[in-house]
C-alpha positions in Angstrom: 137.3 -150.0 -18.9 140.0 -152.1 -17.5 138.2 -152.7 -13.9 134.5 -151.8 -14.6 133.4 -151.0 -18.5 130.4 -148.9 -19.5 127.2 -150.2 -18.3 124.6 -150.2 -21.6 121.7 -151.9 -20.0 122.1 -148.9 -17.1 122.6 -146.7 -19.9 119.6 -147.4 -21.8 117.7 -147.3 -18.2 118.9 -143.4 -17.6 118.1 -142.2 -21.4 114.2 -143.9 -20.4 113.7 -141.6 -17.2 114.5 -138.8 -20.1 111.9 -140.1 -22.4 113.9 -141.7 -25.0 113.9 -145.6 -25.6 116.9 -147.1 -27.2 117.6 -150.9 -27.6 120.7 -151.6 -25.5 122.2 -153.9 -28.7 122.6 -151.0 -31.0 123.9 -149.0 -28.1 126.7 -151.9 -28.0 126.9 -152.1 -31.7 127.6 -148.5 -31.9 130.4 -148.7 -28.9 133.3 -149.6 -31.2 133.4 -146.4 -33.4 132.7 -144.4 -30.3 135.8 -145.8 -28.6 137.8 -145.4 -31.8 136.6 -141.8 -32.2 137.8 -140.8 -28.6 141.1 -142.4 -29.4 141.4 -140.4 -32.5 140.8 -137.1 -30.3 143.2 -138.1 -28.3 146.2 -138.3 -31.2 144.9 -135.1 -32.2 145.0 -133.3 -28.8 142.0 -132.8 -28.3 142.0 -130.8 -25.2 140.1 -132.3 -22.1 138.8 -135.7 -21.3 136.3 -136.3 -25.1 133.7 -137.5 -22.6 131.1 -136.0 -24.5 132.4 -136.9 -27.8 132.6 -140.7 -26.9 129.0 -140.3 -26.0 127.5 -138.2 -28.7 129.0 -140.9 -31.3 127.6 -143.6 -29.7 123.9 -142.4 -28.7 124.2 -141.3 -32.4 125.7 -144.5 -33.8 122.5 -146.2 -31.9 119.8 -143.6 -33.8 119.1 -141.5 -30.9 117.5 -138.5 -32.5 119.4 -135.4 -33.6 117.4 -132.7 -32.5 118.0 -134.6 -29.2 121.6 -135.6 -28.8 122.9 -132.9 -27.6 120.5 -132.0 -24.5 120.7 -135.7 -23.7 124.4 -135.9 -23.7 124.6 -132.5 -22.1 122.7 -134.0 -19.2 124.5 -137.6 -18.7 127.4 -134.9 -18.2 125.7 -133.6 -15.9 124.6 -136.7 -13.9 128.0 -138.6 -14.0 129.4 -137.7 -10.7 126.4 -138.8 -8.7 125.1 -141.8 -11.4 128.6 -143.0 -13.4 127.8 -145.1 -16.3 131.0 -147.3 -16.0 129.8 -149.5 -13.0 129.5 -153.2 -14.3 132.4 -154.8 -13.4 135.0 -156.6 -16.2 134.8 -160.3 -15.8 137.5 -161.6 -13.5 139.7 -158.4 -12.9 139.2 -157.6 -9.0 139.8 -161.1 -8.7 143.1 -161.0 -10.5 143.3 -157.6 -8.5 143.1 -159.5 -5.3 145.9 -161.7 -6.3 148.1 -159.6 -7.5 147.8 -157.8 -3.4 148.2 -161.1 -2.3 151.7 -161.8 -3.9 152.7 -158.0 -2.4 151.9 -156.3 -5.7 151.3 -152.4 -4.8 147.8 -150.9 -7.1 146.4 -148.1 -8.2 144.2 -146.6 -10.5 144.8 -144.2 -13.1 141.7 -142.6 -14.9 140.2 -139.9 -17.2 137.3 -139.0 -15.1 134.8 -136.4 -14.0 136.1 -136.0 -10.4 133.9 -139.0 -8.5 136.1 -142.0 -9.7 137.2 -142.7 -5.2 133.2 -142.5 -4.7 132.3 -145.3 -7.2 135.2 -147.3 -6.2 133.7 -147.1 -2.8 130.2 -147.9 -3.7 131.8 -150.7 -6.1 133.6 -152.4 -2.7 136.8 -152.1 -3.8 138.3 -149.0 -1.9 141.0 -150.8 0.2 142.2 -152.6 -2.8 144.4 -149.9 -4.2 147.2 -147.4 -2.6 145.9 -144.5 -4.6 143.3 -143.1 -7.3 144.3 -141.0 -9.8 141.1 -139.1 -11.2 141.7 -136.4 -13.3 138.3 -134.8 -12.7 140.2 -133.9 -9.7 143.8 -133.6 -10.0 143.0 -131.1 -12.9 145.8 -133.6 -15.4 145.4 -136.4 -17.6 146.1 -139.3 -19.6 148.3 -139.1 -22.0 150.0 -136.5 -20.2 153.2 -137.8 -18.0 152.2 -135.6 -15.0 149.1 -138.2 -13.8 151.2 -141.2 -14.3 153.9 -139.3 -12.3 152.0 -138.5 -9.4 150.4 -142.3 -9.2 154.1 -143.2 -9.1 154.4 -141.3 -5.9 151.5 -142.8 -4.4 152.8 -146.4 -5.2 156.3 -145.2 -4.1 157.1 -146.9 -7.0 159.3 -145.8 -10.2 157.8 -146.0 -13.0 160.0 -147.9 -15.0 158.8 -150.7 -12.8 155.3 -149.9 -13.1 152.7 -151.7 -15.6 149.8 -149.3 -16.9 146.9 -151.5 -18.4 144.1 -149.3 -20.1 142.3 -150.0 -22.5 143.0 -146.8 -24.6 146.0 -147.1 -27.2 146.5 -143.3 -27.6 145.9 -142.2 -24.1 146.9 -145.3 -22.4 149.2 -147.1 -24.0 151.4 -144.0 -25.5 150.9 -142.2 -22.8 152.6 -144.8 -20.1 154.9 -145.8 -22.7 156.4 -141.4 -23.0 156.3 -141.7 -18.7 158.5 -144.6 -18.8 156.2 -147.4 -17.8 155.2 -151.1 -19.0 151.9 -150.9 -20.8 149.1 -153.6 -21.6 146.3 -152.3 -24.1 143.4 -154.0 -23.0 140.1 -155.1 -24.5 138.9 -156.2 -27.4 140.3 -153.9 -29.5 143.9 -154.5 -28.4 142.6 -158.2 -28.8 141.3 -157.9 -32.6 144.3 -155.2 -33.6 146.8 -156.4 -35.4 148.9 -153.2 -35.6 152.7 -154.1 -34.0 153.3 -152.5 -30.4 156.6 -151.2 -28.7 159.1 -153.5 -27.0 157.3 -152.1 -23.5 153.9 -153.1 -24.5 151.7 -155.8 -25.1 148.3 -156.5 -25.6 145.1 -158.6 -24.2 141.6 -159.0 -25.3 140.8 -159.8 -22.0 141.7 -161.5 -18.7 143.5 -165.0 -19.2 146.1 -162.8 -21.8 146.4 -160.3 -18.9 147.3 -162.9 -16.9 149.8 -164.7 -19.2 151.2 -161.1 -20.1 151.9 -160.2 -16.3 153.3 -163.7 -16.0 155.6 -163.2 -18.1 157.0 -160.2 -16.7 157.6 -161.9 -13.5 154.4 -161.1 -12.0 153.3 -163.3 -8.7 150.3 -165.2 -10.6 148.8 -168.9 -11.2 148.4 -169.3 -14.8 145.1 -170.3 -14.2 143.9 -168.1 -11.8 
């Protein structure tokens, strides 16, 4: 959600080969509450990535039948290592990615995922971009936990008081950098639409040209314009 966001359109696509047709505008309609409901299981602890959560709410939120949801949501699960929904790429961020490598800036990712996060970086193009990919799918640790930030630190060989984490999560992104001891940027329209005061070591930006300005502003190597 910070590099490539949910893809509804592929969404709607998959839930057809299983028989059910859903317009892909009330799938986006209903992607706000979802995202505010994961966040929500996050404060609480919920333990594990809410994958299954974020997507029950929002098949839900867009009137996929009861009786349905859950076998439907069961199999996405199911089908996310070899077809991930989050595969349509954010406007303008590998771009600013490719700068940011340009003025010497060291990347990684960092990422609540099922395990296959490397793989769709790979298919996506963008493998020898980054130093490292945290997945915790794989590394059996997560966001907001300090031990996955920790261990992208390594990779970076980079301490993390001198790293910025931009996610686009406020309770597993932007608290959870903030306890590791990084810079955070909460990203995407919700950060962009919030007006809820954030720590000294955080900022936020509904999308790319704030990114930019924020990054700038810490002494990041960037045009403003891009």
């Amino acid at each position: 959600m910070t590099l490539a966001e949910l893809d509804t359109g592929f969404l709607v696509r998959r839930l057809a080969q299983r028989g059910t047709q859903v317009e892909r505008a009330a799938i986006d309609a209903a992607v706000p509450a979802a995202w505010r409901a994961y966040d929500d299981a996050v404060r609480r602890g919920l333990s594990g990535h809410p994958w299954k959560l974020l997507m029950r709410t929002m098949l839900g939120g867009a009137g996929v039948a009861s009786e349905t949801l859950e076998a439907l949501v069961d199999w996405l699960w199911d089908e996310q290592p070899r077809h991930n929904l989050w595969r349509r790429p954010i406007p303008r961020m590998i771009e600013l990615v490719d700068e940011l490598r340009a003025g010497g800036v060291r990347l990684g990712v960092v990422s609540n995922s099922e395990g296959k996060l490397a793989e769709l970086i790979d298919e996506l193009g963008w493998a020898d971009r980054f130093v490292g990919v945290a997945d915790s799918g794989r590394l059996g640790m997560e966001k907001p936990g300090p031990e996955i930030f920790a261990w992208a630190a390594e990779r970076l060989d980079v301490p993390l008081a001198r790293i910025v984490h931009i996610g686009d999560s406020r309770a597993a992104d932007v608290a959870g950098a903030l306890a590791a001891g990084m810079y955070a940027v909460w990203f995407g329209p919700a950060a962009g639409a919030s007006r809820e005061p954030l720590p000294e070591r955080a900022r936020a930006a509904a999308g790319e040209p704030e990114l930019r300005r924020v990054l700038r502003a810490w002494g990041f190597p960037l045009d403003e314009a891009g």
